[in-house]
C-alpha positions, 0 to 999 in steps of 0.5 A, a space after each residue: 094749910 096756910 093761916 087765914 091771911 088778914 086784910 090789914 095789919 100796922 106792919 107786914 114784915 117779908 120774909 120768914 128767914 132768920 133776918 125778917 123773923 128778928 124783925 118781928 121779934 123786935 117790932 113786937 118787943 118794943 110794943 108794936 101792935 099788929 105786925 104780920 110776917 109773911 112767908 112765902 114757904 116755910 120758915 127758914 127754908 130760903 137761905 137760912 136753913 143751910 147757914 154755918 151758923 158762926 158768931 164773930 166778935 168784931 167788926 170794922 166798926 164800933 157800932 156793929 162790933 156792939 150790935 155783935 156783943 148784943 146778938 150773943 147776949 140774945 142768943 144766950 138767953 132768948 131759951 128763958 124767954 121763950 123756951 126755944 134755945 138757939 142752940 148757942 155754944 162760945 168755942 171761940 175762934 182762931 184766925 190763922 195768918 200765913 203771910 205778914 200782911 194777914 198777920 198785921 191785920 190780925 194784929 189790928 184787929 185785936 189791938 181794937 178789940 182791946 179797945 172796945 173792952 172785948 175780953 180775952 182778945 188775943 194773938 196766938 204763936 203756932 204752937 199756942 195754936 196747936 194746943 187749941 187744934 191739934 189736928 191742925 197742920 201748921 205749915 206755913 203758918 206764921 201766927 193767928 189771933 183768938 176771939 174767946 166770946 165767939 162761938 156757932 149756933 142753930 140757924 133753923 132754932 134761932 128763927 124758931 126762937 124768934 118767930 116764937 118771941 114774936 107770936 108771944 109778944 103778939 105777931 102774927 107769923 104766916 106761911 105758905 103766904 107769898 107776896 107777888 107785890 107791893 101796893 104804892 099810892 102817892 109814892 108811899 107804900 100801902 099793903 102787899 098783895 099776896 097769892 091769898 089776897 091783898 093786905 093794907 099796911 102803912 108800913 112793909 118792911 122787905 126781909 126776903 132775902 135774895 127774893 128782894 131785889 125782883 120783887 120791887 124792881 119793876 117799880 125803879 126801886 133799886 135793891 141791888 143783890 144777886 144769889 151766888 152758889 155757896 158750898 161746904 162739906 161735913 165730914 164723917 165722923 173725926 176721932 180725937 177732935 172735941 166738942 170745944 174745938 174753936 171754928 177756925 178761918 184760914 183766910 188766906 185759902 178761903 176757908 173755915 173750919 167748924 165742929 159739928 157733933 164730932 164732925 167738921 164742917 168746911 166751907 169756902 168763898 171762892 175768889 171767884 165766884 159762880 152766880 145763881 138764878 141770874 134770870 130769876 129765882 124758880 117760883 117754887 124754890 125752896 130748901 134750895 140744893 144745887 147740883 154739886 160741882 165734883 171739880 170745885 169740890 176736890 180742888 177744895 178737898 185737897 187744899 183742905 185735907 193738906 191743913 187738916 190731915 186726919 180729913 184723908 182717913 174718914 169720909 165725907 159725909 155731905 157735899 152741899 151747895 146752896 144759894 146765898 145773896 152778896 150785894 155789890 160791896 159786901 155790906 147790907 141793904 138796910 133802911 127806908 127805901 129812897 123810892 117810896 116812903 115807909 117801905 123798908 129793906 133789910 137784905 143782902 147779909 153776904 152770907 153773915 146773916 146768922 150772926 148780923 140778925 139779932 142787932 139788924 132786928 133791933 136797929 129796923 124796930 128802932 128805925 121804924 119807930 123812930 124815923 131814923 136809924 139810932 146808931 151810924 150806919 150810913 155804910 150799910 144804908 140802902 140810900 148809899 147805892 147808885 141807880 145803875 147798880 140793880 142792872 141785872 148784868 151788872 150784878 151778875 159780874 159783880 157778884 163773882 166778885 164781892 163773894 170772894 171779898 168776904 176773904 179778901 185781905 181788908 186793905 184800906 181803900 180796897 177798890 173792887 174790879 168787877 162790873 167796870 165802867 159804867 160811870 165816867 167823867 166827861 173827860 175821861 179818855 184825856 185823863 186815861 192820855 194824860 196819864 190816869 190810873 183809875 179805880 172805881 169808886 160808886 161806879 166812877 172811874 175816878 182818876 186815883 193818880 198819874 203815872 205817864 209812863 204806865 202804873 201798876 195797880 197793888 196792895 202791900 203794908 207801908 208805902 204803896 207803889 204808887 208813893 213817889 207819884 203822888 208825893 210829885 203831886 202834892 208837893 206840885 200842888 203846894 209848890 205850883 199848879 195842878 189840875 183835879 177833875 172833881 166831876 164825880 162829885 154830887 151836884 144838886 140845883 135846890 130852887 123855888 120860892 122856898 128854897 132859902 127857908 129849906 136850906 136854913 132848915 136843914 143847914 145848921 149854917 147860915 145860908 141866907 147870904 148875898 147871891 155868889 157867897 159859899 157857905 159850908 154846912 152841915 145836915 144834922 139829925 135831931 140827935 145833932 148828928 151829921 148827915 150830911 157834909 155839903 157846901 150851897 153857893 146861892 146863885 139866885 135869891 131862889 136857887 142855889 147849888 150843892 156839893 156834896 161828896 160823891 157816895 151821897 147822891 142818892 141820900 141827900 135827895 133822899 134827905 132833903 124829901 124827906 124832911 122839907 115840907 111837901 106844901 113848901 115852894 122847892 125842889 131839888 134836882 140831881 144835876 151832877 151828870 150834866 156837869 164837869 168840875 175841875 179844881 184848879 189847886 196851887 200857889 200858881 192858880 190865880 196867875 194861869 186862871 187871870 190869862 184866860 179870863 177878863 174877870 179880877 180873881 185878886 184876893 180884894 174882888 174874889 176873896 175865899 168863898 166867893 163864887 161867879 160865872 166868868 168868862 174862860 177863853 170862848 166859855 163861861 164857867 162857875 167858879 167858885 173859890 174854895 179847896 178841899 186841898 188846903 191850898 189857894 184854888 178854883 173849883 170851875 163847874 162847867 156844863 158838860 157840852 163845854 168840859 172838852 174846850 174848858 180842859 183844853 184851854 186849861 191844859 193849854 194854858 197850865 204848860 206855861 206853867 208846868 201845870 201837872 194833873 193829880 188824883 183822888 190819893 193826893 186829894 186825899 192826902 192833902 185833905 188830911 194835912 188839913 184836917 178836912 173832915 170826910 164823911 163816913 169816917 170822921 163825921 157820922 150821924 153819931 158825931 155832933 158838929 162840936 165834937 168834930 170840932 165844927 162848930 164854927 159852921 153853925 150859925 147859932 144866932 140866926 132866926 129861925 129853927 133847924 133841924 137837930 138845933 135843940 140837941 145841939 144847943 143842949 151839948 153846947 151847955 155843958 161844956 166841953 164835949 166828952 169826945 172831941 176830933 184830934 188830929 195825930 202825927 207819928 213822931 217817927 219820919 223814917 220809912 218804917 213808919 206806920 202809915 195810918 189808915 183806921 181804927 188803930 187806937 190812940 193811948 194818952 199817959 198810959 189809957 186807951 183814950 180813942 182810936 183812928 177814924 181816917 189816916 195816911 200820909 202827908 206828903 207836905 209835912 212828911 209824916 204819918 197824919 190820922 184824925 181821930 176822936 178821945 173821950 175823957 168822961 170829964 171833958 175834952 178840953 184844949 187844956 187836958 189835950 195839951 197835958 197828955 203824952 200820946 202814942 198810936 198802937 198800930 198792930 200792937 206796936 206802940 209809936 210816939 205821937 203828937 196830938 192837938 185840934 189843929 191841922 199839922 200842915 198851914 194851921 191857921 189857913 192862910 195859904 187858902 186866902 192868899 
C-alpha cells in the first residue's frame, strides 16, 4: 500500500530513479528539513533498473571530471554510512583506437588527465592491451588508453543506498505516488498534485526522467528530451574471462564490453537511432522491456563475436531493450527552470546517469540552497535551450541522432545533422546563392564559410578542408572588405524608468553614458564569476539594446528576471528575431559605408564605440562601430522588413570593392587572433573579470552597488590573481603543426601550470592561436609569465610555444581605431 501522501513538504523532489533519489540524499545531508521524493511506481523501475551501471573518469570538463572523482568516493563508501552497498568494484577501463583520429583523441584524453591529477592514466600498445583482455581480438586495433580509477556498479543498490541515506537523514521516500501535475501561482511553483491528492511545496525539483518533458509541457515550460530504445546482450557464461577484467569500449563499432559475475554484457549506441513513445510514455510503463529487433540484434552479434571470438562458443543469455532519454546535444537539463520560478529540472542524463548522479545530486542541493549553481555549468543549464526545441517532431528527428553521438569521435566544433532548418537569418537564401555552407548552431542555419563553387562538409585531424576558404576571408577581412551576417546574435530591447539602474546593477561596467555610446560589460555572480559577456548601447535615456552571444538567449532574459527587482520601472524583451545585423568588417569598410549614406563615419564623428541611426541608401539602420574581428568595422542592425534592401544595396555597393562574404569560422578565427574572450569557454561563472583579464570593463569607481562587486573588489586586494587568461602561439609554422582546439595542456619550465580552453588557427598571424588560463599558487603576475619557458602538450606530444596576455595579431588595437 502506497504511504499516506502529506498536504505540504519545504521540497518535493519527482522521481525515485537513481538521479531524483541523490537528490534527496543530498538535500537531506545538507540540512534541508522536510524533503518528500515521489515515485510514481517504484523505485528504479523507469530506466534506472536496467543501466550498465559504468563509472568513467574524465570528462571534457574540469568541473565534471571532479564531480566524477566525488561519485567514486561516494559510492565507495556510502555502505559505512548506510549499510546499503552500491555494489562498487574499480576494474578500470580500456579505450580501444582503430583509426588515428580515436588514437589522438585518446591521447588528449590522457594528456588531461595527467593534468588533473588522475593516476594511472595511461596509453596501452596492443599487446599491453591483450595482457589486460586476452580474449580480445586485435585486429585492426592501432592502440588504446586505460583509466584504472574507473570501474561498474549496481544501479538498483545504489538507489536503495541513497533512498536510505535520505530516509536517515529525514526524507521521506513514497511510492506508487504519481504526480499528474504542478501547481504554478504567480509564475512560481507552489506543490504537485498527485493521483492521492495535491501537495503544497515552495520548491519541485523534476527528476522524472524521460517522464519530464510531458509533464510541464502544457505549461511552455521547455524540458527538451525524448526516450529512444537502447539494447544490450548478456552472455552465458565465459570460461576464462576473470572477474578483474576492465570494461572496455570500442568506440569505433559503438560498442562496450563488461563482465558480469562471469559474464559479458555487451551494449551499443546505434549511429542511428530508434525513437520511443513519440506519442507519449503508457501510463502504467514500468520495468519497461521492449520487444526485441532480432535484426539489429545479429547485425550487432556478428560484429561482436568478431572482437571477441570466444562469444561464437557460449550462448546468449538475455537479449534486452529498454528505454532511455537523450536530450538534443547530448548533455543534461539541469537548474531552474527559466519559466517559472523555484521549480527545478535534472533530467536528460543520455544514458550516463549512473555514473553523473552522486555529483548531479550535490550540485542541485547546493544549487537550491544557494540560488545558484556553485560550479560552471552553463553547458548543461537548462536556460541554455531554444524554445522550438521541446516540438515533439523536432526531438523525435533529433533523438535518432544525439544517441549515436555518445560514440561519435568528439571533433571540435562538431555540428549535429538532425532536425535542420528551423531557425534561419532573414537573408538566408542570398547567403545559400552567395556561396554559404551552413551548419546549425542553437537551431540556426548559420553560415560557417563560403564556398561559390560547392564545399564538402568533414572532419579530419589538422587542417580542415575548408582551410584555404576561410584563409581567403580572413586575409579578405584584413586586407579589404567582407560582409558578416551576425543575425543569430541575441538582441534585447531593456526599457522603462529604470533601466539605467538595472544595467548598472547587473553590469560590473559603467552603462550610464551619453545616448549613442557602447559599452562592453560583463554579468557577474555574487562569487564574481561571469555570467554573462554583452554589450548595451544606450538609445534613450530609458532604453537601451544588448548583444549577447547567440546560445544565451534564453538565459540572460532569465537572468535579468531573476535578479532585477520586480518593484523597479524595466523591462526586458527578446527582440532578436525582428532584426538582421550584419558586420561590415575591414580596412575598406568606412570608404564603402560613406558612398551610401549622408552621415560622417570619419574616425573624429564616429569614433570606436559609437552607435547611430544612419540613413543607408533609401533605409535607415543602426550602426554601431564595434568588431568582434579585431579589424576597423560596423555592425548594421536593421529591422527585418528592410534586410533584403539593406543586403542588396551593400552587395551592390561592396563590388566596387571586392567586397567578399566570410563566415562564423573566420569570425572565430579572427576573434582568437585578438583574444577576444568567448563564453562558455575562456570566460565562465568560475572566472573572475580580473583572471580573464577584463578588468579594464569594471567601472570600480562608479557609485552605487552591482552584482558580485564585494567579491570582486576582495580578489583585487590580493594582488595578482593565482590564475590568469594567456594567450599561446606554437612556435612551429609548418603544416604539421597542431592546431589547438581545448583542454590540451600548458607546461611552464618543466610543470603542468594550465590548459587550453578555446584554440584554432590564425590565418593573419599564420600560427597555431590558443588562450588559456596558468595558475602559480603565488601569483599570475607579468613578470613570472615573461620568465617561464613554455610548451603545449597536444596528444602527448609537446611543442614549443610563446605565452603572454596579450594578443598575438594588433596588440595594442589600433586597427580597430583607425
Amino acid at each position: 500500500m502506497p504511504q499516506k501522501v502529506p498536504s505540504s513538504a519545504k521540497i518535493v523532489v519527482v522521481g525515485g530513479g537513481i538521479i531524483g533519489c541523490s537528490i534527496a540524499y543530498h538535500l537531506a545531508k545538507l540540512g534541508f528539513e522536510d524533503v518528500v521524493l515521489l515515485e510514481r511506481k517504484t523505485l528504479t523501475s523507469g530506466t534506472t533498473w536496467h543501466a550498465a551501471g559504468l563509472l568513467a573518469q574524465v570528462r571534457p570538463s574540469e568541473n565534471q571530471t571532479r564531480l566524477l572523482e566525488y561519485a567514486a568516493q561516494l559510492y565507495k563508501n556510502i555502505e559505512a554510512e548506510t549499510g546499503q552497498s552500491a555494489g562498487f568494484v574499480g576494474k578500470g577501463t580500456i579505450y580501444l583506437a582503430l583509426n588515428e583520429a580515436r588514437l589522438h583523441f585518446l591521447k588528449q584524453t590522457i594528456g588531461y588527465a595527467h593534468y588533473l591529477g588522475v593516476s594511472g592514466a595511461k596509453m596501452l600498445t596492443p599487446p599491453e592491451i591483450a595482457e589486460r583482455w586476452p580474449l580480445l581480438n586485435l585486429d585492426g586495433v592501432i592502440g588504446g588508453s586505460f583509466l584504472p580509477s574507473t570501474g561498474q556498479l549496481n544501479p538498483v543498490d545504489a538507489t536503495q543506498a541513497f533512498s536510505k541515506g535520505a530516509r536517515m537523514s529525514g526524507a521521506s521516500i513514497i511510492e506508487h505516488a504519481n504526480v499528474q501535475d504542478i501547481i504554478i501561482r504567480n509564475g512560481a511553483v507552489a506543490g504537485v498534485e498527485t493521483e492521492h491528492g495535491a501537495i503544497e511545496a515552495p520548491i519541485v525539483v523534476l527528476a522524472g526522467g524521460m517522464w519530464t518533458r510531458d509533464l510541464v509541457a502544457k505549461y511552455g515550460i521547455n524540458i527538451p528530451l525524448h526516450a529512444a530504445e537502447h539494447f544490450y546482450i548478456v552472455s552465458d557464461p565465459i570460461p576464462g574471462l576473470s572477474q578483474a577484467t576492465p570494461t572496455l569500449f570500442c568506440t569505433d563499432e559503438r560498442a562496450y564490453y563488461k563482465e558480469d559475475a562471469g559474464k559479458l554484457l555487451i551494449g551499443t549506441f546505434e549511429k542511428h537511432a530508434v525513437p520511443w513513445a513519440t506519442e507519449g510514455i503508457p501510463p502504467n510503463s514500468e520495468y519497461e522491456t521492449l520487444p526485441n529487433d532480432l535484426d539489429r540484434y545479429a547485425e550487432f552479434l556478428e560484429m561482436a563475436s568478431c572482437r571477441v571470438p570466444t562469444l561464437d562458443k557460449v550462448g546468449i543469455r538475455t537479449f534486452f531493450t529498454g528505454p532511455e532519454s537523450f536530450t538534443p546535444d547530448g548533455r543534461e537539463l539541469m537548474g531552474e527552470t527559466p519559466e517559472v520560478r523555484n521549480l527545478y529540472v535534472c533530467a536528460g542524463f543520455n544514458s550516463h546517469g549512473i555514473m553523473a548522479a552522486p555529483g548531479s545530486g550535490k550540485v542541485m542541493a547546493e544549487w537550491i540552497r544557494d540560488r545558484s549553481p556553485p560550479m560552471a555549468l552553463s553547458g548543461y543549464d537548462v536556460t541554455r535551450v531554444m524554445p522550438f526545441q521541446r516540438a515533439r517532431r523536432y526531438l523525435f528527428e533529433r533523438t535518432k541522432e544525439s544517441m549515436g553521438y555518445v560514440m561519435d569521435i568528439p571533433w571540435p566544433g562538431k555540428l549535429m545533422q538532425s532536425g535542420r532548418g528551423v531557425r534561419r537569418f532573414p537573408m538566408h537564401r542570398e547567403l545559400i546563392a552567395a556561396g554559404a555552407v551552413v551548419g546549425e548552431r542553437y537551431g540556426w542555419e548559420a553560415p560557417l564559410w563560403y564556398a561559390p563553387k560547392g564545399g564538402q562538409f568533414s572532419y579530419k585531424l589538422g587542417r580542415q578542408d575548408w582551410h584555404a576558404q576561410v584563409q581567403e576571408e580572413c586575409l579578405a577581412t584584413r586586407d579589404s572588405v567582407v560582409l558578416y551576417d551576425q543575425s543569430n546574435y541575441s538582441r534585447f530591447l531593456v526599457q522603462g524608468r529604470d533601466a539605467c539602474r538595472a544595467l548598472n546593477y547587473l553590469c560590473a561596467n559603467d552603462v550610464d553614458v551619453e545616448p549613442g555610446r557602447v559599452v562592453y560589460s560583463q554579468w557577474l555572480n555574487e562569487r564574481g564569476g561571469i555570467e554573462a559577456d554583452i554589450t548595451a548601447t544606450r538609445l534613450a535615456a530609458d532604453r537601451y539594446i544588448l548583444t549577447s552571444a547567440p546560445p544565451s538567449m534564453v538565459r540572460d532574459v532569465y537572468w535579468f528576471r531573476k535578479h532585477v527587482p520586480s518593484e523597479w520601472n524595466v523591462t526586458i524583451a527578446d527582440v532578436t528575431a525582428g532584426y538582421a545585423m550584419f558586420g561590415i568588417m575591414g580596412p575598406k569598410s568606412r570608404e564603402m559605408l560613406q558612398q551610401l549614406t549622408d552621415a560622417d563615419l570619419s574616425n573624429e564623428a564616429f569614433p570606436f564605440a559609437t552607435s547611430r541611426e544612419i540613413d543607408l541608401g533609401f533605409a535607415i539602420v543602426r550602426a554601431t562601430r564595434l568588431t568582434y574581428v579585431g579589424e576597423l568595422g560596423y555592425e548594421l542592425l536593421v529591422s527585418a522588413d528592410m534586410a533584403a534592401y539593406v543586403y542588396e544595396t551593400l552587395v551592390q555597393a561592396g563590388a566596387a570593392y571586392d567586397m567578399r562574404h566570410a563566415g562564423s569560422y573566420a569570425l572565430g578565427a579572427c576573434r582568437l587572433e585578438r583574444a577576444y574572450r568567448h563564453f562558455g569557454h575562456d570566460i565562465t561563472e568560475d572566472y573572475s573579470p580580473i583572471e580573464a583579464g577584463l578588468s579594464f570593463a569594471v567601472a570600480w569607481q562608479k557609485p552605487g552597488d552591482f552584482l558580485g562587486r564585494k567579491s570582486l573588489e576582495m580578489r583585487r586586494g590580493r594582488g595578482a590573481p593565482q590564475r590568469r587568461l594567456v594567450t599561446v602561439q606554437i612556435e612551429d609554422k609548418s603544416e604539421d603543426a597542431p592546431i589547438l582546439a581545448h583542454n590540451e595542456v600548458i607546461w611552464r619550465n618543466g610543470e603542468r601550470v594550465g590548459y587550453i580552453t578555446s584554440g584554432g588557427w590564425g590565418f593573419r598571424v599564420s600560427a597555431s592561436l590558443g588562450m588559456g588560463y596558468v595558475k602559480n599558487p603565488s601569483g599570475v603576475s607579468l613578470a613570472w609569465i615573461e620568465s617561464g619557458k613554455y610548451e603545449i602538450e597536444a596528444a602527448l606530444r609537446k611543442y614549443p610555444a610563446k605565452v603572454q596576455l596579450k594578443p598575438f595579431y594588433d596588440p595594442n588595437g589600433d586597427r580597430i581605431k583607425m
